[in-house]
C-alpha positions in Angstrom: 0.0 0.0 0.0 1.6 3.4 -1.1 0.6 6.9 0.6 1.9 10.0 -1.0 3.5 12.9 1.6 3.0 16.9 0.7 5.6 16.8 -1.7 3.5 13.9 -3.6 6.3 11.6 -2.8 5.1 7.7 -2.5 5.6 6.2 0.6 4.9 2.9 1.6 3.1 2.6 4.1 2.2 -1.4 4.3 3.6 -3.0 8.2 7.0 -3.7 7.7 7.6 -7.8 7.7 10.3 -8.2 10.7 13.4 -10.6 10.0 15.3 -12.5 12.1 19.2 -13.0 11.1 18.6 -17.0 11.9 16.2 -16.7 9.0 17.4 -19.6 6.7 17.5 -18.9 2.6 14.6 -21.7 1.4 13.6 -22.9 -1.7 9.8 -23.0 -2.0 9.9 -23.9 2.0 12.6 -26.6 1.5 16.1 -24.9 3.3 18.4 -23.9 0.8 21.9 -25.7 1.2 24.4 -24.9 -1.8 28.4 -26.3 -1.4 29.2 -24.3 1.5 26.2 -25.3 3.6 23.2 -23.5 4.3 22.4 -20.1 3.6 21.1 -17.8 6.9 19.8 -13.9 6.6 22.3 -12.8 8.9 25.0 -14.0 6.6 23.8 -11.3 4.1 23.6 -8.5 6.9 26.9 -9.7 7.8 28.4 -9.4 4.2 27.1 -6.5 3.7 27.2 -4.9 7.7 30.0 -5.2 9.2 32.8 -3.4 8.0 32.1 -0.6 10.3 35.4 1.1 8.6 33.4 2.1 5.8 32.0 5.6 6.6 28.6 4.7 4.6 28.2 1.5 7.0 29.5 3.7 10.0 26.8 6.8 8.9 23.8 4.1 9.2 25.4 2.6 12.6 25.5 6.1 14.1 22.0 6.5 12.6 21.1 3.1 14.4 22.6 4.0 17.4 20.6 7.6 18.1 17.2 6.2 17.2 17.7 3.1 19.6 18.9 6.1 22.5 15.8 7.9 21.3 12.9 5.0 20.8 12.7 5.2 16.8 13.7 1.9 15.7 10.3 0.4 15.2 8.9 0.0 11.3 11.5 -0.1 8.3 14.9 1.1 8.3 14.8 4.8 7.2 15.8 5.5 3.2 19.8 6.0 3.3 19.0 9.0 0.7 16.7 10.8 3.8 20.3 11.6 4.5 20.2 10.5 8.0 17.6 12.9 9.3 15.8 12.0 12.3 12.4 13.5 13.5 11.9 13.4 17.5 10.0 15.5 19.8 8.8 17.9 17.3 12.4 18.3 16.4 14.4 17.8 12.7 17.8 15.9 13.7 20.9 15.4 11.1 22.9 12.5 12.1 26.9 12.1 10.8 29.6 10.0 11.8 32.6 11.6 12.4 34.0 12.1 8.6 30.8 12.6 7.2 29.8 15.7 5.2 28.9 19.2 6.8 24.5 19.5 7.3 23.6 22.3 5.3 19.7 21.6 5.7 16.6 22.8 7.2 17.2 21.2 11.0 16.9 21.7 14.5 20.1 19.9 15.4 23.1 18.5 13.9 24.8 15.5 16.5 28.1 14.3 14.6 29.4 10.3 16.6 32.5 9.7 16.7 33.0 6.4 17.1 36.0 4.3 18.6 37.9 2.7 15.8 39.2 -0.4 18.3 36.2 -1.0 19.0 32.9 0.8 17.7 30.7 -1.6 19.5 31.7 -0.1 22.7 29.4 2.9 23.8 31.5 4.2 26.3 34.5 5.2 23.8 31.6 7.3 21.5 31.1 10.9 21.2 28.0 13.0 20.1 28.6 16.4 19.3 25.4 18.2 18.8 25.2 21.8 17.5 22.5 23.8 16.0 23.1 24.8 12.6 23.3 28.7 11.0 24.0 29.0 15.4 27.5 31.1 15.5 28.4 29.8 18.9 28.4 26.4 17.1 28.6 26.6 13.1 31.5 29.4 12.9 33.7 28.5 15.6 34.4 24.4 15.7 36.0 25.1 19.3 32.4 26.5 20.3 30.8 23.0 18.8 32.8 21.3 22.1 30.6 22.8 24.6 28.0 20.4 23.2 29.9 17.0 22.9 28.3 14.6 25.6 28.7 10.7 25.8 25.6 8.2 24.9 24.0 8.7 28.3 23.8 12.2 27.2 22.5 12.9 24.4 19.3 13.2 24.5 19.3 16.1 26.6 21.7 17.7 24.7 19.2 17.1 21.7 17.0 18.7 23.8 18.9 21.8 24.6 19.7 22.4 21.0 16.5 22.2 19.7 15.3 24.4 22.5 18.1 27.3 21.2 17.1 27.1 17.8 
């Protein structure tokens, strides 16, 4: 089932089917085994996942990491071409990793992760720095973007206080 937003853009709105990484590949119901052994879901996620030194696979994880803080996994992985925005609380978020390109876009807050390259499944050794953009205490001077930088725990009360100065 399609909807179509303002812009006339189709959407589709149909419950998203949930799937489970222990999922096995099947033919007609019958498990699929080729000459490696059988085929799981989560060998596709994995293939395709887990280089988390790619920044486009990084982007996405930071992505996955603020909506899980903020409650917004539920329904269908967001677009990638969305560019990573985020809508929470009345509020318009950009989410970067750390080398990812400058927001230039109608938002209420910009929170840039920087995550641990040892190991980027621990929380503690992240970063979120959140500034509001076209703000000169945060967009002209980077050393003014510090004041914002908070751990996991948090961010979203920084969110909060940057959507609340812009």
């Amino acid at each position: 089932m399609a909807l179509r937003t303002d812009s006339g853009r189709a959407v589709d709105a149909s419950p998203p089917v949930r799937r489970h990484p222990n999922q096995l590949m099947h033919r007609s119901g019958s498990p699929y085994i080729d000459g490696f052994g059988r085929i799981l879901l989560g060998d596709f996620w994995e293939w395709a996942f887990s280089d988390l030194d790619d920044e486009a696979v990084r982007s996405r994880f930071a992505e996955f990491v603020v909506r899980r803080l903020l409650g917004l996994l539920g329904g269908r992985s967001p677009d990638p071409s969305q560019g990573g925005i985020i809508e929470w609380g009345g509020r318009r978020i950009a989410v970067r990793g750390s080398e990812g390109s400058p927001w230039t876009g109608d938002v209420d807050a910009v929170v840039r992760c920087t995550i641990p390259e040892r190991d980027p499944t621990d929380l503690a050794g992240w970063s979120f720095a959140v500034s509001v953009p076209n703000d000169p205490r945060t967009s002209a001077d980077p050393g003014a973007m510090e004041a914002g930088v908070t751990d996991y725990a948090g961010l979203a009360e920084a969110i909060r206080r940057a959507g609340a100065r812009g």
